[in-house]
C-alpha positions in Angstrom: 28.9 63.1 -76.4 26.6 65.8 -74.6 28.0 67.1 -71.6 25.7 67.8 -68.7 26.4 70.9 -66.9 24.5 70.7 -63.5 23.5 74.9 -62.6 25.6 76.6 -59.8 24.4 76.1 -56.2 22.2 79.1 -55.2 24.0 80.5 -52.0 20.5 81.0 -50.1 20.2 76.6 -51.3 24.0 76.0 -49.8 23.8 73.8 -46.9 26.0 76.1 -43.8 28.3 74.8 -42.0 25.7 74.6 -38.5 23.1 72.5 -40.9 25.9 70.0 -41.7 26.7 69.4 -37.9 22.9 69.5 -36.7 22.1 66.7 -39.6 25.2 64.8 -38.9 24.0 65.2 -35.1 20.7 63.8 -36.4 22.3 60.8 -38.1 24.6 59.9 -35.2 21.3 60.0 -32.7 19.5 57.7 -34.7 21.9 55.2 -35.6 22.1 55.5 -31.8 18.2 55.0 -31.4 18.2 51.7 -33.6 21.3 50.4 -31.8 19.2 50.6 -28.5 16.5 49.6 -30.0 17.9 46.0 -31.5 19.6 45.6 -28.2 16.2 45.7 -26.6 15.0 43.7 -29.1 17.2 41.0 -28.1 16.9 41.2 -24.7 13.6 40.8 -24.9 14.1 38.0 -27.1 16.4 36.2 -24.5 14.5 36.7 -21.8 11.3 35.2 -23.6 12.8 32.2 -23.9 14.2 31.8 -21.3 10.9 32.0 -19.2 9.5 30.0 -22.5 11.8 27.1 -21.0 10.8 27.5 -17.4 7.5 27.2 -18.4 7.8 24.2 -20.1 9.5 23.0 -17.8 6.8 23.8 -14.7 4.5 21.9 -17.3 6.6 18.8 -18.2 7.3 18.5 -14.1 3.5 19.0 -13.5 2.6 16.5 -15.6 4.6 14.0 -14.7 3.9 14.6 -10.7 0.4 13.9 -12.2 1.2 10.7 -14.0 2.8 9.2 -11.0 0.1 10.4 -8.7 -2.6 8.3 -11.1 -0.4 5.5 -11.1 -0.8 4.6 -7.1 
């Protein structure tokens, strides 16, 4: 079997040591990003719904108020 020699890193190509903590710096703020992002997400999910229900709610209230009204 052929055996694959990969060439040596070029020392001008090496990541440094301030590179590796600026794109682990990178990774952690965006991980961060999405995190706040979903939770907004969510809350805005929640809180939709939650006025969704009031809503229908009002409506179903309305409604009947308007039933019983016709009915006299």
């Amino acid at each position: 079997m052929a055996r694959i020699e990969f060439p040596k890193m070029r020392p001008h190509l090496a990541m440094t040591k301030e590179s590796e903590d600026k794109k682990e710096q990178r990774a952690r703020e965006g991980a961060q990003a999405w995190a706040d992002y979903e939770a907004e997400r969510r809350a805005l999910g929640e809180k939709t719904a939650r006025l969704r229900a009031l809503r229908l709610a009002r409506d179903v209230a309305t409604h009947n108020f308007a039933d019983a009204k016709k009915k006299k």
